[in-house]
PDB file of N, CA, C and O in Angstrom:
ATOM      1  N   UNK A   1     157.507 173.253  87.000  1.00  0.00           N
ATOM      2  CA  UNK A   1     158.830 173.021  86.459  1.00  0.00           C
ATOM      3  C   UNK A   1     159.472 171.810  87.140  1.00  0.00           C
ATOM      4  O   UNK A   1     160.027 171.006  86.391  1.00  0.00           O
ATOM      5  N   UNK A   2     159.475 171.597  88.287  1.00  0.00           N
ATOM      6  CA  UNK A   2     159.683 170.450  89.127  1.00  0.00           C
ATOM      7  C   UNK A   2     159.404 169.263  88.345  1.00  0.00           C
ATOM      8  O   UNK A   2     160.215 168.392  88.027  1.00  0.00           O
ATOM      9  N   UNK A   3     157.893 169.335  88.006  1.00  0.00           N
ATOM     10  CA  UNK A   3     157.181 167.656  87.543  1.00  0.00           C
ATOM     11  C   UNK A   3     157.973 167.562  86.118  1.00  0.00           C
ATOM     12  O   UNK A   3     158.327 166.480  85.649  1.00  0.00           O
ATOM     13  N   UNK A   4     158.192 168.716  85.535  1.00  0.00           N
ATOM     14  CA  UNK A   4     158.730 168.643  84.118  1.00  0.00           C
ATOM     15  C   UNK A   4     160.397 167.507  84.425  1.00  0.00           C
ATOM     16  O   UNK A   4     160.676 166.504  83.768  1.00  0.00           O
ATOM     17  N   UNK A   5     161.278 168.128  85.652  1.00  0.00           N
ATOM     18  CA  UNK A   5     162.385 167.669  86.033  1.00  0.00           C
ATOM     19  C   UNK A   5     162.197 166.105  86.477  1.00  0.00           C
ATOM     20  O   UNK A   5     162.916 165.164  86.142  1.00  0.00           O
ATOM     21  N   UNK A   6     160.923 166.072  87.408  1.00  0.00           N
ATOM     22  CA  UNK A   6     161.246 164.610  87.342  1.00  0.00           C
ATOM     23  C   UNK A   6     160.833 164.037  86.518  1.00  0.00           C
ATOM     24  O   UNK A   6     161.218 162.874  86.636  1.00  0.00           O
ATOM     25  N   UNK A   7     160.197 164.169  85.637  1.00  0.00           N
ATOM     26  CA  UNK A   7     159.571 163.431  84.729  1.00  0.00           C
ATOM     27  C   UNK A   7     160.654 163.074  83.524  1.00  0.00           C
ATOM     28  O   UNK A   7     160.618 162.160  82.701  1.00  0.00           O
ATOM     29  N   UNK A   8     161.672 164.172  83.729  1.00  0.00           N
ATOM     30  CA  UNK A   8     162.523 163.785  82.396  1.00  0.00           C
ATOM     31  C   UNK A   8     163.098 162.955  83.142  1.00  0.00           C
ATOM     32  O   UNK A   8     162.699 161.849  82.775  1.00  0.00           O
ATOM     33  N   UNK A   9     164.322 162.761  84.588  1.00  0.00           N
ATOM     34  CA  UNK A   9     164.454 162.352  85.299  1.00  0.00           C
ATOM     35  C   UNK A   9     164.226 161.029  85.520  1.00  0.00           C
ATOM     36  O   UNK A   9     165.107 160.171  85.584  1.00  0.00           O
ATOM     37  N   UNK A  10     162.498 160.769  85.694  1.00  0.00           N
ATOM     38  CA  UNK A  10     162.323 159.129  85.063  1.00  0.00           C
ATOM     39  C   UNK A  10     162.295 158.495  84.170  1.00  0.00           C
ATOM     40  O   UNK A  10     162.361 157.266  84.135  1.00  0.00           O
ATOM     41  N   UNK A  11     162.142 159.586  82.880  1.00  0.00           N
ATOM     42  CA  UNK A  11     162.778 158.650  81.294  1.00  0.00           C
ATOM     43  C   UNK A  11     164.035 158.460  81.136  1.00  0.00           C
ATOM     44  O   UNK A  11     164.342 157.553  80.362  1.00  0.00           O
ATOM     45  N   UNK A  12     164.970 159.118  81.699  1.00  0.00           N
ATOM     46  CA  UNK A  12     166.682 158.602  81.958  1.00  0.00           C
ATOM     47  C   UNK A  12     167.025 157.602  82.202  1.00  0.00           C
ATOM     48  O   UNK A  12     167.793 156.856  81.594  1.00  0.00           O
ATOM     49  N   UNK A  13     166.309 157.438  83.435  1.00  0.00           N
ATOM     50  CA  UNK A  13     166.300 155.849  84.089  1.00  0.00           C
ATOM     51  C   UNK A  13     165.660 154.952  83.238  1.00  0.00           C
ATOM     52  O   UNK A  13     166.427 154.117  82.756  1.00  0.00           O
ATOM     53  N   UNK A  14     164.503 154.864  82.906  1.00  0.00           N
ATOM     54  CA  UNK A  14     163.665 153.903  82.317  1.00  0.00           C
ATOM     55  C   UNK A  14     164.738 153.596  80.905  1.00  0.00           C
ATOM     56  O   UNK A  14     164.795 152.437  80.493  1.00  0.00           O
ATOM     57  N   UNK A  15     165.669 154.824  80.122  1.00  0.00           N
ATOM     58  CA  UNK A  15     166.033 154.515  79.205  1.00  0.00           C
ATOM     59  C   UNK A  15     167.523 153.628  79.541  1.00  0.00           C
ATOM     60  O   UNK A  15     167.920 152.562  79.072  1.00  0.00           O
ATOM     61  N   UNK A  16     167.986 154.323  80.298  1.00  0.00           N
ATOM     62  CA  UNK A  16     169.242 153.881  80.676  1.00  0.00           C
ATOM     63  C   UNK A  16     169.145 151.735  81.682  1.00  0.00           C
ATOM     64  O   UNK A  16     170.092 151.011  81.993  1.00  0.00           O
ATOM     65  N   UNK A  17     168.021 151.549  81.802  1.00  0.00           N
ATOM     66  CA  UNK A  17     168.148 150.274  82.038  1.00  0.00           C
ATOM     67  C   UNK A  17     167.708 149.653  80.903  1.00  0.00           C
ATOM     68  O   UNK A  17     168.015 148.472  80.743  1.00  0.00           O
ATOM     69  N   UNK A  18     166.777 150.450  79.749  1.00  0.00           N
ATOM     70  CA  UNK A  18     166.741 148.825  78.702  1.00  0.00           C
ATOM     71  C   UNK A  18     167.670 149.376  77.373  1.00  0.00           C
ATOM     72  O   UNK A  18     167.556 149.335  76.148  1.00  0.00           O
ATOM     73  N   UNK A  19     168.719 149.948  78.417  1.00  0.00           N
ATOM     74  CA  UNK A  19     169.719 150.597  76.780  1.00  0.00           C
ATOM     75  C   UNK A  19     170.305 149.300  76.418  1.00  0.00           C
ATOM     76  O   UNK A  19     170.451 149.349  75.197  1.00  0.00           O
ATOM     77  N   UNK A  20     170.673 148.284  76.809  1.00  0.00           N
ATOM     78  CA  UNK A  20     171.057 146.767  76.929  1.00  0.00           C
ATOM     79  C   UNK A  20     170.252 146.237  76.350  1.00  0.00           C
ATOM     80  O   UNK A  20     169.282 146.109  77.097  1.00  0.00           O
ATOM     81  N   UNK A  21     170.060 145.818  75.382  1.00  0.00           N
ATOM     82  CA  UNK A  21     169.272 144.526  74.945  1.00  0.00           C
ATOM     83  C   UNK A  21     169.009 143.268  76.064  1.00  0.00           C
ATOM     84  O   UNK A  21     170.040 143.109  76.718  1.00  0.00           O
ATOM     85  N   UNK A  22     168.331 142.677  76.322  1.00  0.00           N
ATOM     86  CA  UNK A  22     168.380 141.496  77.243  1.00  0.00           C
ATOM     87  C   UNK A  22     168.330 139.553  76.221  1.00  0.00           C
ATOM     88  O   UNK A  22     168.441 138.363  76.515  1.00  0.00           O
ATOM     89  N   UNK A  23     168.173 140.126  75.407  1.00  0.00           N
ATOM     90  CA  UNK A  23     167.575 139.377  74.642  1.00  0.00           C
ATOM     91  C   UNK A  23     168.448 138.848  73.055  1.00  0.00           C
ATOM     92  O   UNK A  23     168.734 140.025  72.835  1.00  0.00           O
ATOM     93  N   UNK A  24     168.834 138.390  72.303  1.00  0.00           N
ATOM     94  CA  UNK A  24     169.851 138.293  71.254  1.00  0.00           C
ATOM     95  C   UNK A  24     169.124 138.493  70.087  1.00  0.00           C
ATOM     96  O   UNK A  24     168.059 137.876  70.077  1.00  0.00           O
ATOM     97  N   UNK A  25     169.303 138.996  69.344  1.00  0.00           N
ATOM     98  CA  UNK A  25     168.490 138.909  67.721  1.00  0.00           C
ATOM     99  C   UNK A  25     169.757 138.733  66.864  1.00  0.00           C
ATOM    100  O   UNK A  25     170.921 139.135  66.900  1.00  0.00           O
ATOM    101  N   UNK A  26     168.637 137.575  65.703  1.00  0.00           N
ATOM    102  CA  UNK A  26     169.385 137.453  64.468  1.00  0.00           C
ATOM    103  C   UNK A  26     169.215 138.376  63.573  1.00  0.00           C
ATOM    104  O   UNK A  26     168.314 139.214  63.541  1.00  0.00           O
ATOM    105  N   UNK A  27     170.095 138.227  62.827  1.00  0.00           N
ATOM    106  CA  UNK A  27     170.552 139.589  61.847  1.00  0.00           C
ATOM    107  C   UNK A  27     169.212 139.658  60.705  1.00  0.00           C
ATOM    108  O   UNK A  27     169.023 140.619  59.960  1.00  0.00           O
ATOM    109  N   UNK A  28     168.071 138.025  60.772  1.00  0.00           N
ATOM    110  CA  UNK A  28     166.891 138.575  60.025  1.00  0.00           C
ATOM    111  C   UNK A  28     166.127 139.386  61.258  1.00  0.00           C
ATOM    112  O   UNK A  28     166.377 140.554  60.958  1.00  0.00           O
ATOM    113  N   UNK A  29     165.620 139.412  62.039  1.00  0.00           N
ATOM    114  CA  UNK A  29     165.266 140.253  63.253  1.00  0.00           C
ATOM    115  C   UNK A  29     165.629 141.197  63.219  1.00  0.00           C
ATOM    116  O   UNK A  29     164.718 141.952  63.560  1.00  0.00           O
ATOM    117  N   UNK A  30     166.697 141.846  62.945  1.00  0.00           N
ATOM    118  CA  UNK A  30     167.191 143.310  63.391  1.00  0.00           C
ATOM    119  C   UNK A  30     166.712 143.739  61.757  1.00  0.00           C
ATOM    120  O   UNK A  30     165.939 144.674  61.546  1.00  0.00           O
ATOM    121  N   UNK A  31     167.165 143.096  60.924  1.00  0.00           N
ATOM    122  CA  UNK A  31     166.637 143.612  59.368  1.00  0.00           C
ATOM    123  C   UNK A  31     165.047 143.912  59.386  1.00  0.00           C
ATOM    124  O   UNK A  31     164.634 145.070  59.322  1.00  0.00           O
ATOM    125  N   UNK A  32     164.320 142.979  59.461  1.00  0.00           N
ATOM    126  CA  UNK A  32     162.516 142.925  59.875  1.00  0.00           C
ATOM    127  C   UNK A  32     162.487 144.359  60.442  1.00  0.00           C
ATOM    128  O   UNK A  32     161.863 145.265  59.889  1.00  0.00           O
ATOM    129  N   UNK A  33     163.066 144.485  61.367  1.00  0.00           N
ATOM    130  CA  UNK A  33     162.915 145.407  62.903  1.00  0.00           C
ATOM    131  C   UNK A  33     163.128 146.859  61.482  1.00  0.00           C
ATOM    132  O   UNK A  33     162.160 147.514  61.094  1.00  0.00           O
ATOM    133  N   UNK A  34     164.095 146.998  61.122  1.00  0.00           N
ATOM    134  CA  UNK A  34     164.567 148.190  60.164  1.00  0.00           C
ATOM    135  C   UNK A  34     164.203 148.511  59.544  1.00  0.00           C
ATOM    136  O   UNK A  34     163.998 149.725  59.547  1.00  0.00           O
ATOM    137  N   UNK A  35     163.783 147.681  58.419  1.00  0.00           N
ATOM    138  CA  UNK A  35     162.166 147.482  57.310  1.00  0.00           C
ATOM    139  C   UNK A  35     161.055 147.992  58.055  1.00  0.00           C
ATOM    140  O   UNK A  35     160.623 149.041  57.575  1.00  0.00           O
ATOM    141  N   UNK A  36     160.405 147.553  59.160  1.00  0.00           N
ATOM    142  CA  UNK A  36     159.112 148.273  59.419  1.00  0.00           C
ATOM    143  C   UNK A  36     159.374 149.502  60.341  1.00  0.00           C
ATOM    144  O   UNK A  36     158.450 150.314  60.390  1.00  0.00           O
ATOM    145  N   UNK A  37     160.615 149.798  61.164  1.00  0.00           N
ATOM    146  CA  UNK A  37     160.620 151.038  61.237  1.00  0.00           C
ATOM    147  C   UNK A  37     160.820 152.080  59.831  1.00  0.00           C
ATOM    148  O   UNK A  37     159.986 152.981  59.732  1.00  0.00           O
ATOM    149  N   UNK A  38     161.709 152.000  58.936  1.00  0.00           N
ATOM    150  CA  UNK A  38     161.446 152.728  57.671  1.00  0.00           C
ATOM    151  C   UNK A  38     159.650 152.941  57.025  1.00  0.00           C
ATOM    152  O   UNK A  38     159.262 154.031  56.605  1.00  0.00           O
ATOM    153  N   UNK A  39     158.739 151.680  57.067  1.00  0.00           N
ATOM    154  CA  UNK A  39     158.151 151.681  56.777  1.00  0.00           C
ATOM    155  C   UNK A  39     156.861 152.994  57.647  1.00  0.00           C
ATOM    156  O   UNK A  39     156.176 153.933  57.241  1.00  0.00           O
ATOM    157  N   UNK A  40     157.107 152.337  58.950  1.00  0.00           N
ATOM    158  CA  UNK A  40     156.068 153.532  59.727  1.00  0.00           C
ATOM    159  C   UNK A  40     156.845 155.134  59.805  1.00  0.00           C
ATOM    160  O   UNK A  40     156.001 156.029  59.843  1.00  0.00           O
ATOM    161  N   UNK A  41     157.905 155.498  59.827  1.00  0.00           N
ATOM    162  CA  UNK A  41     158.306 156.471  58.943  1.00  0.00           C
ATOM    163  C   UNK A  41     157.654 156.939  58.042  1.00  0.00           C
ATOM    164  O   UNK A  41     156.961 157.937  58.242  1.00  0.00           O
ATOM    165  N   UNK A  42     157.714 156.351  56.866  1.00  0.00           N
ATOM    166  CA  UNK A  42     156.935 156.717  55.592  1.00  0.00           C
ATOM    167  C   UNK A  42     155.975 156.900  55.579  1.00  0.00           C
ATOM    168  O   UNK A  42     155.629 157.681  54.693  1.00  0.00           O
ATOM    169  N   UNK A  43     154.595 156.218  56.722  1.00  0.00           N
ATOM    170  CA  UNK A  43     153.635 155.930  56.513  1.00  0.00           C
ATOM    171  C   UNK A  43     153.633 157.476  57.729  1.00  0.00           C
ATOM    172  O   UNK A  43     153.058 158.438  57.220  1.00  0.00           O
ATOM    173  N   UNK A  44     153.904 157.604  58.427  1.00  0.00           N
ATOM    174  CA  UNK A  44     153.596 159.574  59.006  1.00  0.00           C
ATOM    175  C   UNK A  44     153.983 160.333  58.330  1.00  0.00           C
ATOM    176  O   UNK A  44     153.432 161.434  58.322  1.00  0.00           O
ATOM    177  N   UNK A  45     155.239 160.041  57.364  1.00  0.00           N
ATOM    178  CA  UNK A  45     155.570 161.452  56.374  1.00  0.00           C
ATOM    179  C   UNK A  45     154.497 161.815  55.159  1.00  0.00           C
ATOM    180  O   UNK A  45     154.305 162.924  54.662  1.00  0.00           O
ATOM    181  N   UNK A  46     153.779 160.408  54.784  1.00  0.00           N
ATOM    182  CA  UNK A  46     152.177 160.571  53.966  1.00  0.00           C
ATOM    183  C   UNK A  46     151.512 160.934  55.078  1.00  0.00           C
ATOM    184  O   UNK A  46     150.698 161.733  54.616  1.00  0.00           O
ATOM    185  N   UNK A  47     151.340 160.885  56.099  1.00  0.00           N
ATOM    186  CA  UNK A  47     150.060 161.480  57.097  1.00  0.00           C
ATOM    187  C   UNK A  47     150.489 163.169  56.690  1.00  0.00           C
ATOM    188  O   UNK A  47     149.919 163.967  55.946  1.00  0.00           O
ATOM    189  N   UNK A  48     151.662 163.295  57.473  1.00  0.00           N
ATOM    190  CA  UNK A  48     151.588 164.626  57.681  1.00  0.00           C
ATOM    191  C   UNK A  48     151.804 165.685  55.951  1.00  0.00           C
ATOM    192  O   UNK A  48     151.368 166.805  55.685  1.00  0.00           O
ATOM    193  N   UNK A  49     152.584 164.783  55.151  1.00  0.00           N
ATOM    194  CA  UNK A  49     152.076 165.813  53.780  1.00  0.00           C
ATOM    195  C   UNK A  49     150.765 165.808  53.436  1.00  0.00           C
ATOM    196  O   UNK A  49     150.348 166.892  53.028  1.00  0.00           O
ATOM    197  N   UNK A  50     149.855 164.756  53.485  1.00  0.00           N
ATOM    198  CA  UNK A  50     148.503 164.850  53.163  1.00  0.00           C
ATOM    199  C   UNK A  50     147.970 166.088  54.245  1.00  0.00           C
ATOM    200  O   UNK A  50     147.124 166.922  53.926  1.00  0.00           O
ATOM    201  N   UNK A  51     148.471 166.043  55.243  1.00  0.00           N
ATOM    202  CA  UNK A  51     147.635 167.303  55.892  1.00  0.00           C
ATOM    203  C   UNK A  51     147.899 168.533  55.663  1.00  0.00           C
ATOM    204  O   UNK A  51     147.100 169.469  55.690  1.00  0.00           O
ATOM    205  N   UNK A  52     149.424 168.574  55.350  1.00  0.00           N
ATOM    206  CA  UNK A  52     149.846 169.873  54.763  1.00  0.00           C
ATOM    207  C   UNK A  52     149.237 170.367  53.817  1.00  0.00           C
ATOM    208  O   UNK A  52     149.124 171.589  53.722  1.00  0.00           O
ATOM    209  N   UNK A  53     148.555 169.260  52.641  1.00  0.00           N
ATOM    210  CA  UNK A  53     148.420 169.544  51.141  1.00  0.00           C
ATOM    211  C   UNK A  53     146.739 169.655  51.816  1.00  0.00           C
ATOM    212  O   UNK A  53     146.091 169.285  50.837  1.00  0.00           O
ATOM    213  N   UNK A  54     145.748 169.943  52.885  1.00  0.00           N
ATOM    214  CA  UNK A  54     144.582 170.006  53.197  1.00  0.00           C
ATOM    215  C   UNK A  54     144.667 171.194  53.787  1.00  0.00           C
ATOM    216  O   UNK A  54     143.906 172.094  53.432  1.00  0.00           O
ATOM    217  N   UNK A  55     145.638 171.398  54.818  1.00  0.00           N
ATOM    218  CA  UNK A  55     145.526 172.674  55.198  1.00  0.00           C
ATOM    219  C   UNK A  55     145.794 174.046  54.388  1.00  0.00           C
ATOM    220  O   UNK A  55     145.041 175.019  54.412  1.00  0.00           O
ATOM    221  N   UNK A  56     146.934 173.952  53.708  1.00  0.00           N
ATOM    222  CA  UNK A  56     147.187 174.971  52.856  1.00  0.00           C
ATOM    223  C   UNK A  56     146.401 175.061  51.886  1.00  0.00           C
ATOM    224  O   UNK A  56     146.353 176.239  51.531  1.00  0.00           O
ATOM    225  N   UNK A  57     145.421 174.074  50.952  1.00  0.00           N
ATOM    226  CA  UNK A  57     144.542 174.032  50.472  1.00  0.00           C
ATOM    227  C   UNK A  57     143.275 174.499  50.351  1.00  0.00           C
ATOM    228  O   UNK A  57     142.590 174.786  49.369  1.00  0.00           O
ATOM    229  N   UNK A  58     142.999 174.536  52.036  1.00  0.00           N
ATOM    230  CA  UNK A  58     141.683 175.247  52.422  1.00  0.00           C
ATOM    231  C   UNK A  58     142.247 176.670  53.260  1.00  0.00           C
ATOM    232  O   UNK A  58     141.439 177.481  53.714  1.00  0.00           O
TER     233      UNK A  58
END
């Protein structure tokens, strides 16, 4: 239970220093960035219904 504590413990930190951008993006950059996160989204919600529609299947 300990390793569980620090371990969350060090993703706090790790998150809480690059919660800041360091870096500037243009508004096509952040769009790009939005587009292919939607896209890999979509592309696990076909992973995981195709497995649904295999498992319940068999």
């Amino acid at each position: 239970m300990n390793k569980v504590h620090a371990l969350l413990t060090k993703i706090g930190q790790i998150n809480a220093r690059y919660r800041t951008p360091r870096i500037a993006m243009s508004g096509a950059v952040r769009g790009s960035l939005l587009v292919l996160r939607l896209y890999l989204i979509g592309l696990v919600l076909l992973m995981v219904y195709g497995f649904v529609r295999i498992v319940t299947r068999g």
